[in-house]
C-alpha positions as CSV (number, residue, x, y, z in Angstrom):
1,X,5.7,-45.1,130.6
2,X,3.9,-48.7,130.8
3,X,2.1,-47.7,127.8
4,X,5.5,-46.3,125.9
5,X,7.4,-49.7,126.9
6,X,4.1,-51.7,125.5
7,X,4.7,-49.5,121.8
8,X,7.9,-50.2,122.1
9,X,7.5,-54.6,123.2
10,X,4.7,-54.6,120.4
11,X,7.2,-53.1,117.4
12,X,10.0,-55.6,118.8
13,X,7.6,-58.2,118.3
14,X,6.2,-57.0,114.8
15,X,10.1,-57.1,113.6
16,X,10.4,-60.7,114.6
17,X,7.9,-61.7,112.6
18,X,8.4,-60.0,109.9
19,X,12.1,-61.5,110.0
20,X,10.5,-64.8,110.6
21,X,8.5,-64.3,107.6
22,X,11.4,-63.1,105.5
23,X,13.5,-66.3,106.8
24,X,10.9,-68.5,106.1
25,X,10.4,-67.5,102.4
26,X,14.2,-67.5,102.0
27,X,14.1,-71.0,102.8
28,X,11.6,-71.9,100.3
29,X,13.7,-70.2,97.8
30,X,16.7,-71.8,99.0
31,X,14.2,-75.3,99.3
32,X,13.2,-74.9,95.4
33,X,16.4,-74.8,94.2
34,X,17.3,-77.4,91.7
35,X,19.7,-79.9,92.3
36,X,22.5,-80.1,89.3
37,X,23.6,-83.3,88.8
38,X,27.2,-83.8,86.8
39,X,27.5,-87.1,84.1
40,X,30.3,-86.8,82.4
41,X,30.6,-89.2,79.2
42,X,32.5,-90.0,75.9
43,X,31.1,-88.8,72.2
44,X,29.2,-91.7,71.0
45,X,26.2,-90.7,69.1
46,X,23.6,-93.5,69.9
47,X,24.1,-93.9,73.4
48,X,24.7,-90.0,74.0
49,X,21.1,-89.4,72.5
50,X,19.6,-91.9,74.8
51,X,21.3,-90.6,77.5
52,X,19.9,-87.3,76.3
53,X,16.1,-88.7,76.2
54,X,16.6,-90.8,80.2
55,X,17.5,-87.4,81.4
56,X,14.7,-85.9,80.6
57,X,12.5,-89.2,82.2
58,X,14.7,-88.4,85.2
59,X,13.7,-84.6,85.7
60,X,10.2,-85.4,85.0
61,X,10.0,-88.2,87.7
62,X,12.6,-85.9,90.0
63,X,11.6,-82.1,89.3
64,X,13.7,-80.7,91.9
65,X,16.8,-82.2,90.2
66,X,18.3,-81.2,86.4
67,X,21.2,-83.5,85.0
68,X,23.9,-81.7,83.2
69,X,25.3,-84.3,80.7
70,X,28.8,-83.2,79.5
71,X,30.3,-85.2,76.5
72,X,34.1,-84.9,74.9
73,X,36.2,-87.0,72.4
74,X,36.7,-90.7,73.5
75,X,40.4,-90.4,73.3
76,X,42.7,-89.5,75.7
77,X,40.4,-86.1,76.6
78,X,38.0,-88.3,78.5
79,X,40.7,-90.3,80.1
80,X,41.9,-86.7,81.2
81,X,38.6,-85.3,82.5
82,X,37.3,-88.5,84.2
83,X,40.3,-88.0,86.1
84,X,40.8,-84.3,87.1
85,X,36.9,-84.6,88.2
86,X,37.8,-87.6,90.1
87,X,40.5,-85.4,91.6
88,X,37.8,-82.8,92.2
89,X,35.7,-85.2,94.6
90,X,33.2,-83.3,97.5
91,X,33.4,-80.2,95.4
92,X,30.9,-81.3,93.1
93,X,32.7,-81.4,89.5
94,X,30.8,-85.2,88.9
95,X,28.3,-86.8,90.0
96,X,28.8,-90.1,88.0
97,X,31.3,-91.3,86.0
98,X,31.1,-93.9,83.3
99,X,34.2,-96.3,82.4
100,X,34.9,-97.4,79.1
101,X,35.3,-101.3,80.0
102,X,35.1,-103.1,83.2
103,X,37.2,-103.8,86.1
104,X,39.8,-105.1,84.1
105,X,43.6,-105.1,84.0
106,X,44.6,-105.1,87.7
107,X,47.6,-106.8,88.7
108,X,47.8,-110.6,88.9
109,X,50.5,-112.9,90.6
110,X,52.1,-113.5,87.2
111,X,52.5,-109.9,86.7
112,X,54.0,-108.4,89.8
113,X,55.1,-104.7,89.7
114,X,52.5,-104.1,86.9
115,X,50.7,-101.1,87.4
116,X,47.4,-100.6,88.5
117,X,44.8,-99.0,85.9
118,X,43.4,-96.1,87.1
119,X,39.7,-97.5,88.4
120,X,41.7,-99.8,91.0
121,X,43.4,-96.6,92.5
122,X,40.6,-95.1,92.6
123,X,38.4,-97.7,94.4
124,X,41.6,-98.1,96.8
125,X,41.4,-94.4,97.3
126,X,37.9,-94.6,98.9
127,X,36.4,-92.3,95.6
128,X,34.2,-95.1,94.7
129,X,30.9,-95.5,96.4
130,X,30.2,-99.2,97.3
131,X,27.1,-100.2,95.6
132,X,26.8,-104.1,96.8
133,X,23.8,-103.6,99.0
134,X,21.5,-101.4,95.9
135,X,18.6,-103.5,95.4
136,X,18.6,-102.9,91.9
137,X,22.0,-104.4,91.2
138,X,19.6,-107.9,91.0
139,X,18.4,-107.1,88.2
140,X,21.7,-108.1,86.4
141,X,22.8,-111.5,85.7
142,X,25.5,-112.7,88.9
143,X,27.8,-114.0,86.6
144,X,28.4,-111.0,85.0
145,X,28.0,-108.9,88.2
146,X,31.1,-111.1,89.7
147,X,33.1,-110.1,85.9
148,X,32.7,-107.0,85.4
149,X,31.0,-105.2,88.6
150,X,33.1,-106.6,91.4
151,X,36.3,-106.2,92.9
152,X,37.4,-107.6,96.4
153,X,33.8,-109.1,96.5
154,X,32.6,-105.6,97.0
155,X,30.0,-104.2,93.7
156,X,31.4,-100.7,92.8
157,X,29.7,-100.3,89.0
158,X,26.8,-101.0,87.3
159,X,27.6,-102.8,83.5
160,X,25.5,-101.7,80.9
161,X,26.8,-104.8,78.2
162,X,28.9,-106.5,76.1
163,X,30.2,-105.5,72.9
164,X,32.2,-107.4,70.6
165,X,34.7,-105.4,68.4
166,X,37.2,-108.2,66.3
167,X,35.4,-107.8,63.4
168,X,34.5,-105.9,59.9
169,X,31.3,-104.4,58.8
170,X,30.3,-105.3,55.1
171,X,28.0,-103.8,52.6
172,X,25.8,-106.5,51.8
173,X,25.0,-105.0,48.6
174,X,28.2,-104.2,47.7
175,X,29.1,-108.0,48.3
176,X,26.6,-109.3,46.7
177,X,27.3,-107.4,43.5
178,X,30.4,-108.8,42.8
179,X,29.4,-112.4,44.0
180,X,31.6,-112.2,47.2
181,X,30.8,-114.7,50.2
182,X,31.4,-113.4,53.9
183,X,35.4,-114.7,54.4
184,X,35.9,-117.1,56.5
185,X,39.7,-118.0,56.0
186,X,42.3,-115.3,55.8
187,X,43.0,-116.6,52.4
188,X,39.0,-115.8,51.5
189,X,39.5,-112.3,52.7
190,X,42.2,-111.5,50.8
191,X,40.7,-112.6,47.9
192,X,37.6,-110.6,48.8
193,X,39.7,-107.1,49.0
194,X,41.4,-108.1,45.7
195,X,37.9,-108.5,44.0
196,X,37.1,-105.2,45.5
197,X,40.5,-103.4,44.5
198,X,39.6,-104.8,41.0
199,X,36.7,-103.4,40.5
200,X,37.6,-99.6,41.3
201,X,36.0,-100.2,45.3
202,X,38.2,-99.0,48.4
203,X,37.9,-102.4,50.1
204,X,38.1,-100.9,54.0
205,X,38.2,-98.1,56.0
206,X,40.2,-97.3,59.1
207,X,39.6,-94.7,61.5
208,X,43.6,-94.0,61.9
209,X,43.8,-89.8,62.6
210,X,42.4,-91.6,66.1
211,X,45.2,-94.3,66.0
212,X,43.3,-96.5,68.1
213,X,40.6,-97.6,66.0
214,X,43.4,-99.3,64.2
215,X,44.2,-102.0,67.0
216,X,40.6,-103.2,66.6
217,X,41.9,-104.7,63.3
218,X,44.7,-105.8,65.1
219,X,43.0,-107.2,67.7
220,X,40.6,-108.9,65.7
221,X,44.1,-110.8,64.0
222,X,45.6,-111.6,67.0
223,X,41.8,-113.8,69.0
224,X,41.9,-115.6,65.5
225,X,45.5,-115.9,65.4
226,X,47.2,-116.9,68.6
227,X,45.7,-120.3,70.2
228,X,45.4,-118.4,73.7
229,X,46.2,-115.0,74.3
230,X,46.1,-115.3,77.9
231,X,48.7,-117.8,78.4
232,X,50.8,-116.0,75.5
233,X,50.7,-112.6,77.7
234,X,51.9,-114.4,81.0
235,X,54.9,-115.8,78.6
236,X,55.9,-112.4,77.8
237,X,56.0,-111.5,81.8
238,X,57.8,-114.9,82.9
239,X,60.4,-115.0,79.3
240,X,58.3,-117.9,77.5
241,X,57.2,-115.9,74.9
242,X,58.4,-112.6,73.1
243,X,56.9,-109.9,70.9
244,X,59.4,-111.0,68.1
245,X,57.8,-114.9,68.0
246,X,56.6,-115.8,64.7
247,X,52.6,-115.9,65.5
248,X,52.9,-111.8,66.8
249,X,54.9,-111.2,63.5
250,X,52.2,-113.0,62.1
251,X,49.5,-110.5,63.7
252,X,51.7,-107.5,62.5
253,X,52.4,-108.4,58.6
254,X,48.5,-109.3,58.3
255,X,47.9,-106.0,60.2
256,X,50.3,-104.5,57.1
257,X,48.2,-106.2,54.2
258,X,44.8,-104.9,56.1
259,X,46.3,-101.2,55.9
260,X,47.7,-101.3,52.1
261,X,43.9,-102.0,51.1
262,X,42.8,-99.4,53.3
263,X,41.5,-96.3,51.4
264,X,43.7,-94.1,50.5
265,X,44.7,-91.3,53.6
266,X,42.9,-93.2,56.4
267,X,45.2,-91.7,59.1
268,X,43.8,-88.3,58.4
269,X,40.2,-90.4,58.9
270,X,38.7,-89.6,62.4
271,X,36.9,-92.2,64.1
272,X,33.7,-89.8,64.3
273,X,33.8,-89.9,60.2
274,X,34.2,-93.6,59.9
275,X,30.7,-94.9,60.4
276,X,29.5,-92.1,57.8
277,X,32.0,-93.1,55.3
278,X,30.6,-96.8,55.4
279,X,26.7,-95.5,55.2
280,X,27.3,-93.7,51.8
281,X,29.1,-96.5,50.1
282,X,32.9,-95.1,49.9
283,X,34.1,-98.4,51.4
284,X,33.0,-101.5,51.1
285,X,34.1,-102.8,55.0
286,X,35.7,-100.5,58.2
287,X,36.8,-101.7,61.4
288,X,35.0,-100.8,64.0
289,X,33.3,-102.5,66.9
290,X,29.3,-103.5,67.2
291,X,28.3,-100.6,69.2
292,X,28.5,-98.4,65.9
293,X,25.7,-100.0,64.0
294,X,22.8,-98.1,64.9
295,X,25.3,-94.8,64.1
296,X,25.4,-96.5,60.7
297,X,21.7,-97.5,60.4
298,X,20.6,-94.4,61.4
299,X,23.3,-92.4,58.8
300,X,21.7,-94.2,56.2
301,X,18.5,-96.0,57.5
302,X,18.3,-98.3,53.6
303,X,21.4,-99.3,54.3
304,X,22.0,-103.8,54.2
305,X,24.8,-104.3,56.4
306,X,27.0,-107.3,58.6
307,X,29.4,-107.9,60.4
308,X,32.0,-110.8,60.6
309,X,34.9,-111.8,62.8
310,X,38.0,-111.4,61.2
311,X,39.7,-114.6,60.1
312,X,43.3,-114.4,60.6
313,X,43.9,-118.0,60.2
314,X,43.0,-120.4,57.3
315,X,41.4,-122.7,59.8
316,X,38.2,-121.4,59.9
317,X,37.6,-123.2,63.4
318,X,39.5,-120.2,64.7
319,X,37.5,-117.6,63.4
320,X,34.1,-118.1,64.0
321,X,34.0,-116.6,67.4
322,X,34.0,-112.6,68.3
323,X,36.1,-111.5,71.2
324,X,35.2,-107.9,72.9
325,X,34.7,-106.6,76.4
326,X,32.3,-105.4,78.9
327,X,31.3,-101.8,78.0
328,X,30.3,-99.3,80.1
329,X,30.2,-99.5,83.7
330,X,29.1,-96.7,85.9
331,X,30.5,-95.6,88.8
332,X,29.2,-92.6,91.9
333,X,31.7,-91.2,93.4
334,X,31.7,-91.6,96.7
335,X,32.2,-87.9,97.8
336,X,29.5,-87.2,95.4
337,X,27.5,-83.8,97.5
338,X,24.6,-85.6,95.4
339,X,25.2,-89.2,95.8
340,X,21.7,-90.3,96.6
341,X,20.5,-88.6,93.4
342,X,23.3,-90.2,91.7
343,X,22.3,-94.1,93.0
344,X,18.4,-93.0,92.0
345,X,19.9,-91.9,88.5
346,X,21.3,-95.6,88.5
347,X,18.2,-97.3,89.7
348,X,15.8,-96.0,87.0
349,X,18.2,-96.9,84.2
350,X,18.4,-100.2,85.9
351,X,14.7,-100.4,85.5
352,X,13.9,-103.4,82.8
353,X,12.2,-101.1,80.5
354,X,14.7,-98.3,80.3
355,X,17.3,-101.0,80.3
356,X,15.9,-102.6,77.6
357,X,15.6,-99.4,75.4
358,X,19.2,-98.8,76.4
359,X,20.8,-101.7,74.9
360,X,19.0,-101.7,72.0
361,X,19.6,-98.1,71.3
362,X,23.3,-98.9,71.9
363,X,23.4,-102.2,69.9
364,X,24.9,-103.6,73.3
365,X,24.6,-107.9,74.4
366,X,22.8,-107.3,77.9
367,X,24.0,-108.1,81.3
368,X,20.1,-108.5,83.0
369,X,18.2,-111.4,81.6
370,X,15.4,-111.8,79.7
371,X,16.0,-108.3,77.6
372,X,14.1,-109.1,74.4
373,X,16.7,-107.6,71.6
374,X,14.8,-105.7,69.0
375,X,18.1,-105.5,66.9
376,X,18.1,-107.4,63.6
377,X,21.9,-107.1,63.5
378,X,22.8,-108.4,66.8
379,X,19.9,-111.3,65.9
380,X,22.0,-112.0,63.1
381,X,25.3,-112.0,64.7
382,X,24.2,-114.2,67.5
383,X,25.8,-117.1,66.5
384,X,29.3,-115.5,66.2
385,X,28.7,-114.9,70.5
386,X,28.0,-118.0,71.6
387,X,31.7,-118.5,72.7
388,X,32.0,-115.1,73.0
389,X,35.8,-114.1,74.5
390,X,37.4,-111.3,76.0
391,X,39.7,-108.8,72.8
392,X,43.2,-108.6,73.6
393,X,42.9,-105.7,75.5
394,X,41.0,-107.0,77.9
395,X,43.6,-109.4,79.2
396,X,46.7,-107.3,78.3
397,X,48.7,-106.2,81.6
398,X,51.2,-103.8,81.1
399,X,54.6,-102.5,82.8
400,X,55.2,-99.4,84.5
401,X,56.8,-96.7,82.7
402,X,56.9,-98.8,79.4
403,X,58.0,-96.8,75.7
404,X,56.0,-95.9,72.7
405,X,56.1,-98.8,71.2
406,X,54.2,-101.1,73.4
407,X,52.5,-98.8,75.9
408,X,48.6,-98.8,76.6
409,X,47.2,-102.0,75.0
410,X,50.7,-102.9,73.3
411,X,50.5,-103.5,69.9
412,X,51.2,-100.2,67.4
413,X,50.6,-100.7,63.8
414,X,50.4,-97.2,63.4
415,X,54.2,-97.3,63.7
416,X,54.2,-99.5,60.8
417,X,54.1,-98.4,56.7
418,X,51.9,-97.3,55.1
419,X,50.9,-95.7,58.8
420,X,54.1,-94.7,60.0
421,X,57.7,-95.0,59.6
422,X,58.8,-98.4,59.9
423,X,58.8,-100.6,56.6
424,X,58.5,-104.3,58.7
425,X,57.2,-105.9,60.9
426,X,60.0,-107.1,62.4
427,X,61.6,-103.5,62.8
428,X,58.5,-102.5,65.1
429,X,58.5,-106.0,66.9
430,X,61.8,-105.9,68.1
431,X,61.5,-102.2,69.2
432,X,58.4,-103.5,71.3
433,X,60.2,-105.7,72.6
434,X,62.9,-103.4,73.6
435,X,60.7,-101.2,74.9
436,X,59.2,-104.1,76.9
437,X,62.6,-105.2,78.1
438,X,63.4,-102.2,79.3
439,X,60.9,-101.7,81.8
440,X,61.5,-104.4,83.6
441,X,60.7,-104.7,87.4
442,X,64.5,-104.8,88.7
């Protein structure tokens, strides 16, 4: 009997161990399992392929991690996915999420029932992880941490740069054949696309199946145009000022001379074709901003190629300068099942080296200092920064519930002949204004 009972305690124990063992190399398996982590981002050629090349750095240095970089149209497709995988939160959809611009556009006291963008509701929401007390958010300039990182003095994104995006690419070779000087009057530019028209060249190129690559044109007329933006958006929410005043119909019949010497069906143009149509010499200018040069360099790597602000006025005082924005700024969301992979992901790119390679991959003005820019086109465009201003866009605060003619950033030459239906500019001013009236706070 003892012995039976001492079979019996010895096979009991053998089964424990061998479950022990088989636990313990389950939990190996389970403990070599990769981590995936989720970046979602917009199509932009040079920064997606350096994005491609960091992730790779990153698995190498983290080999129990794989990033899985998901890219879709910059239009309205990434404003939808950034927010149904905001939506998604804890269940792991994103990891990090870049924004187009900065934290811009919220609210002010001038501008009271405007609504809130969709960052702000988000960082109200508790989705946003705080990032204030990352060590490696001092390796970026303070001034531009406190403009474009920070809201309610807490750091929720990391900026990557400024871009500027008022003005027009030029074929230097193309210019210099038929003697034409960079304009620097509205009168010179003009004159330039005449020259051009002359001589059997499509003088510019709009990315207008897009719509929105239009407004960069527009947007380039109305920083050269109008004295201050700033103040001339807070008259349009205390009654000052109105879309129909002679300086924004000003902006929208120069908008309509830009698009009559635009080649010929550029709203079937996508913006993804734009640069490629510049590289191989179809048009002699596009509108576009700087982050597409080294998409054109690399299309066509011989390529001579500027850029210039566009001079709206004929004093060329107010045309020297570029306005733009702050570009990229990521964010982890704070639900984020791999949030600490996500802040690592963040601190390596923040590293000087790979944020040096960044900017100059992405043709980006850096937020850290001392970045040594390799870029002979930003070099050259240096001096057109030094009073560098924030585009239209960035400043524009819009209504709640607002129509078609002024929503988003507000201005809609595509509205306007030979882009759409309306023959003036005084037809589509007034309906913006109408539109704007109309959704009033009441």
């Amino acid at each position: 009997m003892l012995k039976k009972s001492f079979s019996l305690l010895l096979v009991t124990a053998l089964i424990v161990v061998l479950a022990a063992c088989g636990k313990g190399s389950g939990t190996a398996q389970e403990g070599n399992k990769k981590v995936t982590l989720k970046i979602i981002h917009w199509q932009q050629e040079n920064i997606n392929n350096y994005i491609k090349e960091f992730n790779k750095k990153f698995e190498e240095k983290y080999p129990d991690v794989q990033v899985e970089y998901t890219t879709v149209p910059a239009d309205s497709t990434y404003d939808q996915l950034m927010q149904t995988r905001m939506n998604a939160g804890s269940s792991g959809d994103a990891d990090i999420i870049p924004l187009k611009f900065s934290f811009v556009g919220a609210p002010q006291e001038w501008s009271k029932g405007a609504a809130d963008p969709m960052w702000k509701q988000w960082i109200d929401g508790g989705l946003i992880a705080d990032l204030s007390d990352q060590a490696f958010i001092k390796n970026y300039n303070p001034t531009d941490v406190k403009n474009a990182m920070t809201y309610k003095d807490k750091v929720y994104g990391v900026n990557m740069g400024k871009v500027a995006l008022t003005g027009l690419f030029y074929n230097k070779e193309i210019f210099e054949k038929y003697n034409l000087a960079v304009p620097t009057t509205w009168d010179e530019l003009v004159n330039v696309m005449k020259v051009l028209k002359d001589n059997g060249v499509e003088p510019i190129g709009f990315g207008g199946k897009d719509v929105w690559p239009i407004n960069l044109a527009v947007q380039g007329l109305q920083a050269s145009i109008h004295d201050d933006q700033l103040e001339y958006i807070k008259g349009l929410w205390t009654g000052k000022t109105k879309l129909t005043d002679p300086v924004q119909l000003e902006v929208l019949e120069k908008t309509q001379i830009l698009m009559n010497n635009a080649i010929g069906g550029f709203m079937g143009i996508d913006y993804g074709t734009l640069p490629s149509l510049f590289a191989t010499g179809r048009v002699a200018m596009i509108a576009d901003g700087t982050w597409d040069a080294t998409t054109i360099q690399t299309a066509n790597p011989e390529m001579k190629f500027g850029y210039f602000p566009i001079p709206g006025s004929n004093d060329p005082a107010k045309n020297k300068n570029l306005a733009g924005k702050y570009d990229m700024t990521w964010m982890v969301l704070e639900k984020s099942p791999n949030k600490d992979y996500a802040i690592k992901w963040l601190e390596m790119l923040s590293e000087k080296q790979n944020y040096t390679d960044f900017v100059n991959a992405a043709g980006f003005l850096p937020t850290q200092p001392d970045v040594k820019i390799s870029s002979e086109f930003v070099n050259e465009i240096q001096p057109s920064l030094e009073n560098f201003k924030l585009s239209w866009d960035q400043l524009f605060i819009n209504r709640k519930n607002v129509g078609q003619y002024i929503k988003d950033a507000s201005v809609h030459a595509e509205f306007l002949t030979p882009a759409g239906p309306l023959k003036t500019p005084l037809e589509l001013a007034q309906k913006s204004q109408a539109d704007w009236d109309a959704a009033a706070p009441k």
